[in-house]
TIVO-2410 file (N, C-alpha, C; in nm, 3 decimals):
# residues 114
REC num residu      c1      c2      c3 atome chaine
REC   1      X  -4.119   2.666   5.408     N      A
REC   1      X  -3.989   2.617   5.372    CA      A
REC   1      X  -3.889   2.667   5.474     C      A
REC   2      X  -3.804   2.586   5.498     N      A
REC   2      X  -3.680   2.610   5.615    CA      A
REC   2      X  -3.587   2.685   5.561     C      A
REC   3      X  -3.513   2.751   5.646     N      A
REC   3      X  -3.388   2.833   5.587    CA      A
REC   3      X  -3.297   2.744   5.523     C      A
REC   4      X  -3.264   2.624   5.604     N      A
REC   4      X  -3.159   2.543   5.521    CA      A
REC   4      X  -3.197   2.440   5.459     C      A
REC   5      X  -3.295   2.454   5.364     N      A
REC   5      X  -3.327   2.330   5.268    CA      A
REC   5      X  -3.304   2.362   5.121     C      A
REC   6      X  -3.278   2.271   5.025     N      A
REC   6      X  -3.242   2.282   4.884    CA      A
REC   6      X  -3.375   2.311   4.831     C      A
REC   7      X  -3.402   2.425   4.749     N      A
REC   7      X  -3.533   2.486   4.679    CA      A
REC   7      X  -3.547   2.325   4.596     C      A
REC   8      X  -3.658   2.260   4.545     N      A
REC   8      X  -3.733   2.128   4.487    CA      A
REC   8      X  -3.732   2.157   4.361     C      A
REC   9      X  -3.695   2.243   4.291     N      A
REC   9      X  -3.737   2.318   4.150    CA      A
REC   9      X  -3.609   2.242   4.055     C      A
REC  10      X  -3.627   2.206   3.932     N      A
REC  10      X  -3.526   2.147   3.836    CA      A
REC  10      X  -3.414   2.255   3.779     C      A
REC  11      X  -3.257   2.171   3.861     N      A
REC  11      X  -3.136   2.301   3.783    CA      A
REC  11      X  -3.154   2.218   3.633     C      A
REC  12      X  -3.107   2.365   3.609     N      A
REC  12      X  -3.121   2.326   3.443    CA      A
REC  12      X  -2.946   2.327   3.392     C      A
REC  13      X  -2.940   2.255   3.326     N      A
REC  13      X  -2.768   2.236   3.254    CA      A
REC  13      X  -2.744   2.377   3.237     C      A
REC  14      X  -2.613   2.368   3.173     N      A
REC  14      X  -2.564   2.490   3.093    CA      A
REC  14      X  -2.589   2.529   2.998     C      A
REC  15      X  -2.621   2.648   2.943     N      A
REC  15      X  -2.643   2.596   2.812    CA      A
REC  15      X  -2.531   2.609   2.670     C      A
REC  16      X  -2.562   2.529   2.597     N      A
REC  16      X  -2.469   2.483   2.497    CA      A
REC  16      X  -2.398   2.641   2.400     C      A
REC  17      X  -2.314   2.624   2.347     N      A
REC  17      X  -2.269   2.741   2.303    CA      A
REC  17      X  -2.356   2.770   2.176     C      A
REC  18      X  -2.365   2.876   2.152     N      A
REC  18      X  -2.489   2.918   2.000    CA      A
REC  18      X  -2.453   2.926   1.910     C      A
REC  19      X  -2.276   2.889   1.847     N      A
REC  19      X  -2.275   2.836   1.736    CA      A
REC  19      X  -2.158   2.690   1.793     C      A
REC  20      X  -2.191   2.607   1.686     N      A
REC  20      X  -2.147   2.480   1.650    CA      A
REC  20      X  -1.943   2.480   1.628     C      A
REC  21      X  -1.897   2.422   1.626     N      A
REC  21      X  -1.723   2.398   1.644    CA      A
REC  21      X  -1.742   2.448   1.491     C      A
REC  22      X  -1.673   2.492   1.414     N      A
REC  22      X  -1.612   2.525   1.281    CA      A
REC  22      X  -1.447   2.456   1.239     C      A
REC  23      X  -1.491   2.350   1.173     N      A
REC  23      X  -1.330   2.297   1.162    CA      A
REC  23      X  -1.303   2.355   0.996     C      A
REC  24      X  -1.160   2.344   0.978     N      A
REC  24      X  -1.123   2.393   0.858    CA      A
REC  24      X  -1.161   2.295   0.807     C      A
REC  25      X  -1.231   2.339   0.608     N      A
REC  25      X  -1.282   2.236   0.517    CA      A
REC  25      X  -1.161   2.239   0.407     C      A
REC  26      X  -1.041   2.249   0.432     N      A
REC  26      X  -0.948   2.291   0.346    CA      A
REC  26      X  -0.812   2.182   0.417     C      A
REC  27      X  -0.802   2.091   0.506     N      A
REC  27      X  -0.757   2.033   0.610    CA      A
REC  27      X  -0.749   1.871   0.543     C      A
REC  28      X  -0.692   1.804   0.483     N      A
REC  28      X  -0.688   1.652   0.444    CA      A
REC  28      X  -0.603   1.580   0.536     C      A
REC  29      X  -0.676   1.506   0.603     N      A
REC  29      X  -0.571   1.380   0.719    CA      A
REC  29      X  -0.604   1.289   0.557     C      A
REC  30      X  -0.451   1.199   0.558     N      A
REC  30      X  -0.430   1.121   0.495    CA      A
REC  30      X  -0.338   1.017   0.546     C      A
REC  31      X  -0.328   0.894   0.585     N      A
REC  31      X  -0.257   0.774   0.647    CA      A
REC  31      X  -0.109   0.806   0.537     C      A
REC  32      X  -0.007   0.786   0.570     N      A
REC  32      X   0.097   0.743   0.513    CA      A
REC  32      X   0.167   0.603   0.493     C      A
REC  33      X   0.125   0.551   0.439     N      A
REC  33      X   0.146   0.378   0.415    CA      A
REC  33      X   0.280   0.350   0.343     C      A
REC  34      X   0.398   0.333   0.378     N      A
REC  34      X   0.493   0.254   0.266    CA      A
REC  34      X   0.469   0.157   0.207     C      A
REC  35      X   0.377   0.152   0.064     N      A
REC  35      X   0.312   0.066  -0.008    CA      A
REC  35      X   0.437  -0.071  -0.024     C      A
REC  36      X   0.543  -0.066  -0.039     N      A
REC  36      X   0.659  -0.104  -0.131    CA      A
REC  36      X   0.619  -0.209  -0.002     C      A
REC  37      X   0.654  -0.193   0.103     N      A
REC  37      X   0.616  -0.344   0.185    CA      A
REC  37      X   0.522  -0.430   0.166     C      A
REC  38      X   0.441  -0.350   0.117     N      A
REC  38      X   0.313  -0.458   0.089    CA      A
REC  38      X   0.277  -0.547  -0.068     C      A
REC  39      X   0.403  -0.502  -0.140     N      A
REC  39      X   0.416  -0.561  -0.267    CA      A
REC  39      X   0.487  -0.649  -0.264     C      A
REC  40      X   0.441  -0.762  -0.335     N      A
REC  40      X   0.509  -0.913  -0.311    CA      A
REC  40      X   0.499  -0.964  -0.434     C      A
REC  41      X   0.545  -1.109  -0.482     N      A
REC  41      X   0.524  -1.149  -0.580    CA      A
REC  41      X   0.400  -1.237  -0.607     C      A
REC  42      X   0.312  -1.176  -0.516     N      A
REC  42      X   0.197  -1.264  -0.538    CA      A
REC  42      X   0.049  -1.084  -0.547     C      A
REC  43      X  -0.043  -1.116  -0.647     N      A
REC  43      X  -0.117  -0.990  -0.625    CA      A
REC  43      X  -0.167  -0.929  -0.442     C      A
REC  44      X  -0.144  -0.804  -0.477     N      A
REC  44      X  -0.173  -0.708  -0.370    CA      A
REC  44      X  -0.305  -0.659  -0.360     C      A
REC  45      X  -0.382  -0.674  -0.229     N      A
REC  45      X  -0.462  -0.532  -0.234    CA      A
REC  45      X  -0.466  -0.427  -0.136     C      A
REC  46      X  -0.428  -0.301  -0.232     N      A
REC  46      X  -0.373  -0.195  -0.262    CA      A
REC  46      X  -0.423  -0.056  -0.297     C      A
REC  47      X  -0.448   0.068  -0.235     N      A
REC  47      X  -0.497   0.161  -0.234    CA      A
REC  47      X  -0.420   0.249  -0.410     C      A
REC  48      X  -0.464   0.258  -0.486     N      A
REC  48      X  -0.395   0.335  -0.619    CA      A
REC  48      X  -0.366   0.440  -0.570     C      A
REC  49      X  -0.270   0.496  -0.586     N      A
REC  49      X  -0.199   0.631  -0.573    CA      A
REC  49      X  -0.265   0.750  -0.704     C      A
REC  50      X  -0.247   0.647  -0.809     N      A
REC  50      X  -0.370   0.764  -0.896    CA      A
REC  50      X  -0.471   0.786  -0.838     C      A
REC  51      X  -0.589   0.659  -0.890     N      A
REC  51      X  -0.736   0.676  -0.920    CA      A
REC  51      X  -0.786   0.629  -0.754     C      A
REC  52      X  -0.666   0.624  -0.644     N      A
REC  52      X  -0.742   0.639  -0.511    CA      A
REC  52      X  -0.840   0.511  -0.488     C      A
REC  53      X  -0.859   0.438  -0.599     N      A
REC  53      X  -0.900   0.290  -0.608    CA      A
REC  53      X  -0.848   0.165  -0.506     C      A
REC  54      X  -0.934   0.096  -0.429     N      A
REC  54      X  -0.882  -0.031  -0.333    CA      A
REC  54      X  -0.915  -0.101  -0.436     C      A
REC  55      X  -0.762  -0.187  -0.515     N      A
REC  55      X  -0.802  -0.240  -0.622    CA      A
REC  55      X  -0.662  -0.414  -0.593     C      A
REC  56      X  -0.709  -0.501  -0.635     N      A
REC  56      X  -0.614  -0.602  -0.642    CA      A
REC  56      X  -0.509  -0.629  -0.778     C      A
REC  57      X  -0.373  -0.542  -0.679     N      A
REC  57      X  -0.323  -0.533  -0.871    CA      A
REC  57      X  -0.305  -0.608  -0.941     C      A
REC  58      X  -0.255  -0.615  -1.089     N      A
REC  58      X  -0.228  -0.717  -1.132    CA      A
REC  58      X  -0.078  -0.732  -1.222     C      A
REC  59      X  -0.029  -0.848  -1.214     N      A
REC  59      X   0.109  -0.843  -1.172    CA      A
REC  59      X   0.181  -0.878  -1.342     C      A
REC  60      X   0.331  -0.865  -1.335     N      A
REC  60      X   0.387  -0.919  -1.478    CA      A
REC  60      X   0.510  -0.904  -1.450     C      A
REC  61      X   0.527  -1.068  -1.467     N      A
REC  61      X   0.648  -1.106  -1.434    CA      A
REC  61      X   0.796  -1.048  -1.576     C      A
REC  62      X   0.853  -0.962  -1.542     N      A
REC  62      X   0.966  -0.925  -1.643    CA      A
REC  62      X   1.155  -0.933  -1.576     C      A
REC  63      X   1.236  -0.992  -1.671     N      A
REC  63      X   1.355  -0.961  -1.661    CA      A
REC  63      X   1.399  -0.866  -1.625     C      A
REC  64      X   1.463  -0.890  -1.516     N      A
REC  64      X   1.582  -0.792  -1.432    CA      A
REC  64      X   1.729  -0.806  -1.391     C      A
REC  65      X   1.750  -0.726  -1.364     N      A
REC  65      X   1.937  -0.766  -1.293    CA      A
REC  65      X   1.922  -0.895  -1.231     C      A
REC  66      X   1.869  -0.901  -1.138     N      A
REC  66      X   1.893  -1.059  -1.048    CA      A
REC  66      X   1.857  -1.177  -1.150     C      A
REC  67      X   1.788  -1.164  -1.277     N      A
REC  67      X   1.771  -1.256  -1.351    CA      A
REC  67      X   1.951  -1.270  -1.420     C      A
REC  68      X   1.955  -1.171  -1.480     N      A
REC  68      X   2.111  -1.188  -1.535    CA      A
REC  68      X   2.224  -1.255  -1.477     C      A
REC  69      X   2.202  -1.127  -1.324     N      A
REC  69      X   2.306  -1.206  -1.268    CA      A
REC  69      X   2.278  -1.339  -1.217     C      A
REC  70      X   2.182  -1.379  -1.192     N      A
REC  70      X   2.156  -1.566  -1.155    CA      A
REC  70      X   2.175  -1.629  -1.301     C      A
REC  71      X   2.204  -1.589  -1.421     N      A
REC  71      X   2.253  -1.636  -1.510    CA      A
REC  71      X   2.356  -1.598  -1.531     C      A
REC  72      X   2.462  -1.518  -1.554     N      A
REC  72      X   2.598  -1.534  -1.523    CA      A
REC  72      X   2.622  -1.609  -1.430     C      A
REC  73      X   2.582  -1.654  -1.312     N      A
REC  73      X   2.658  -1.718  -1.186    CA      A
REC  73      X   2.655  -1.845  -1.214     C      A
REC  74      X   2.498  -1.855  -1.333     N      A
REC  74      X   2.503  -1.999  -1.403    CA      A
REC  74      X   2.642  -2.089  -1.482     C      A
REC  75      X   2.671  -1.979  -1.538     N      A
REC  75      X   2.756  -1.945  -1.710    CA      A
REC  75      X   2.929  -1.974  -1.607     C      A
REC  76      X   2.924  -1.905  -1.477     N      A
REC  76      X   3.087  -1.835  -1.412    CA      A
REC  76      X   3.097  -2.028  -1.327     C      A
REC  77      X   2.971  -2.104  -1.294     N      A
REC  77      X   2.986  -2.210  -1.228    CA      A
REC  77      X   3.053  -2.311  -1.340     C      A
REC  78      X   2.970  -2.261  -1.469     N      A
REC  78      X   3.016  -2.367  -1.560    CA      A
REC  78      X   2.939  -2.490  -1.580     C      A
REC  79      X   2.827  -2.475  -1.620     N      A
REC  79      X   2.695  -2.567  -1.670    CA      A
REC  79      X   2.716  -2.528  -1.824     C      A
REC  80      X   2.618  -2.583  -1.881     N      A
REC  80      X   2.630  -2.583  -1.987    CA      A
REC  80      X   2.560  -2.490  -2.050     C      A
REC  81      X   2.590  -2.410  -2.146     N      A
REC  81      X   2.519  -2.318  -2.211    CA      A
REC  81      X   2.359  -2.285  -2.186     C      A
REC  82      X   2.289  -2.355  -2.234     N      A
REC  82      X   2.148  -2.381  -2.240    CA      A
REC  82      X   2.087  -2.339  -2.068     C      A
REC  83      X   2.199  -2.466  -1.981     N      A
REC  83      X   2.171  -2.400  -1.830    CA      A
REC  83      X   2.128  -2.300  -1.820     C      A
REC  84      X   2.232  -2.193  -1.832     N      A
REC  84      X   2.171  -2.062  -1.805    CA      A
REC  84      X   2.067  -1.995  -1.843     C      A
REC  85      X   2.029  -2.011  -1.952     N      A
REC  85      X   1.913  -1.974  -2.017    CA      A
REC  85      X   1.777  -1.992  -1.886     C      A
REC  86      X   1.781  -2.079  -1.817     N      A
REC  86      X   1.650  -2.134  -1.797    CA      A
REC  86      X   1.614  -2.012  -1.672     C      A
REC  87      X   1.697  -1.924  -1.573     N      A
REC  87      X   1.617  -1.818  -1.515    CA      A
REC  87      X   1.520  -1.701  -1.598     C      A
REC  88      X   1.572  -1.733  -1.711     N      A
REC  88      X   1.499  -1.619  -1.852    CA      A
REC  88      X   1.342  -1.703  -1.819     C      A
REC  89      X   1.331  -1.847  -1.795     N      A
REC  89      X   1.216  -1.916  -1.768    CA      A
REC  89      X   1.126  -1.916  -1.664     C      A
REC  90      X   1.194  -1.919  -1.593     N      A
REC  90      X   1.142  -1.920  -1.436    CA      A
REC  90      X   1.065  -1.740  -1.363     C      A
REC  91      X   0.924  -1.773  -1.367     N      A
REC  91      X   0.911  -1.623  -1.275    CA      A
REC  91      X   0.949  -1.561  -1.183     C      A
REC  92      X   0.980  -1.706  -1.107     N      A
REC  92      X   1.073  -1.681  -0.947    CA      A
REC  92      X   1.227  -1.630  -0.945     C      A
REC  93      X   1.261  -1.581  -1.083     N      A
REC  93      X   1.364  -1.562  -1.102    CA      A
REC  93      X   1.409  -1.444  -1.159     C      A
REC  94      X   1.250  -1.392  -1.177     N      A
REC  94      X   1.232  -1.266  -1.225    CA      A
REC  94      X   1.174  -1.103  -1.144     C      A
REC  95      X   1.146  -0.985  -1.185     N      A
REC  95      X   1.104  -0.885  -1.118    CA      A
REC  95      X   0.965  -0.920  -1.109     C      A
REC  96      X   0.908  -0.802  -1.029     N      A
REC  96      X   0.751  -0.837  -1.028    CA      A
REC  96      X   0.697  -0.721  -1.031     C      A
REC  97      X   0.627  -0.708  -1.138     N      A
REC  97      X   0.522  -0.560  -1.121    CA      A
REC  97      X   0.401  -0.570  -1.155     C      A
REC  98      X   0.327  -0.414  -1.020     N      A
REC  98      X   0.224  -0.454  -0.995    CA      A
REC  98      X   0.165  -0.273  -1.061     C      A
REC  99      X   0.053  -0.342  -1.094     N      A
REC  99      X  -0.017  -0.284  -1.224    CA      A
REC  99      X  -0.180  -0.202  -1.128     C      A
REC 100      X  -0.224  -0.147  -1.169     N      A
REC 100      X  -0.365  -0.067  -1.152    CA      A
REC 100      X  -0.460  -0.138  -1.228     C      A
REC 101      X  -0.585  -0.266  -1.242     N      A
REC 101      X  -0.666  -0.286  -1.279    CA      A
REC 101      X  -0.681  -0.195  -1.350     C      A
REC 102      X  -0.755  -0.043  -1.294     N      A
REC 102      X  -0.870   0.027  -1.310    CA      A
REC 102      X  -0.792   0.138  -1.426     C      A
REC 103      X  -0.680   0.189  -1.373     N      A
REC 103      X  -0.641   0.286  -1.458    CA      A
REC 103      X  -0.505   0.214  -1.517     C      A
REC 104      X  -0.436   0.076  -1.481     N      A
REC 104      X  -0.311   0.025  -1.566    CA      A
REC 104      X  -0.165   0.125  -1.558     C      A
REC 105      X  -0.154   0.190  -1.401     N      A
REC 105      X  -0.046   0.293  -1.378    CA      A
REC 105      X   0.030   0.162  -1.289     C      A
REC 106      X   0.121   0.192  -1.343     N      A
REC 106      X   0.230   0.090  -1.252    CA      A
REC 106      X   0.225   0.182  -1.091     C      A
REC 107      X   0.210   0.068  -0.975     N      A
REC 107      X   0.228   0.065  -0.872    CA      A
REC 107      X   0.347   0.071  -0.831     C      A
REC 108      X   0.397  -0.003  -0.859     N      A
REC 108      X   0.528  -0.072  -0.749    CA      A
REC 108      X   0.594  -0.187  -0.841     C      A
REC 109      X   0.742  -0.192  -0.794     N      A
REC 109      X   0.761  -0.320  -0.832    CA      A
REC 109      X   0.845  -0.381  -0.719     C      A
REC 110      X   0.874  -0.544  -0.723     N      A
REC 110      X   0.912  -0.622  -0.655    CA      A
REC 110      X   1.036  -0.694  -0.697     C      A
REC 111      X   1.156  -0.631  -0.695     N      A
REC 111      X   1.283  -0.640  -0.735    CA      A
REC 111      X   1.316  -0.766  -0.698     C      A
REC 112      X   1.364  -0.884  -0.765     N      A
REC 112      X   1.454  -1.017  -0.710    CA      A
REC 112      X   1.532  -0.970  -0.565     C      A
REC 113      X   1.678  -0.852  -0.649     N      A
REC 113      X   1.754  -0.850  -0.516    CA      A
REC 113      X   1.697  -0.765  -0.409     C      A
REC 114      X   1.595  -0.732  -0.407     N      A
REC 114      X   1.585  -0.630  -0.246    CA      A
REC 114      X   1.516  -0.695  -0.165     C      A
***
């Protein structure tokens, strides 16, 4: 063998450290989602804030301020009595809330005016 030649023999890597990474088991990454955007007046699916459930809520249409006041504005235009009555009818005229299948904890709701 020559003075200046590379020895033929296999380098061997490094070797790996002899214990393994240790991450904390006490450590929760959790996404932060502003659910309220994603509630509409049509069903959602929706991570439960209780039961942690990906569940499609389910919804119920109830009277709110924007119902009233779209019936006063009925009543202040000057239709006829009965007129006004009819946003008390209409869902589209109403709030919207959205419900938990699994455990029935109100989610969210979906206000007329916001």
């Amino acid at each position: 063998m020559e003075k200046n030649q590379i020895p033929s023999y296999p380098v061997q890597p490094p070797p790996y450290p002899s214990q393994p990474m240790q991450y904390p088991s006490n450590v929760v990454i959790q996404p932060v989602i502003n659910q309220r955007n994603f509630l509409g007046k049509d069903p959602s699916y929706i991570t439960c804030p209780s039961c942690r459930a990906q569940v499609l809520t389910n919804i119920s249409h109830e009277t709110g301020l924007g119902t009233w006041l779209i019936a006063g504005g009925i009543c202040f235009v000057g239709c006829a009595l009965g007129c006004c009555l009819i946003p008390f009818c209409v869902d589209s005229c109403k709030d919207v809330k959205h419900y938990c299948p699994s455990c029935n904890v109100l989610i969210g709701t979906r206000e007329l005016l916001s």
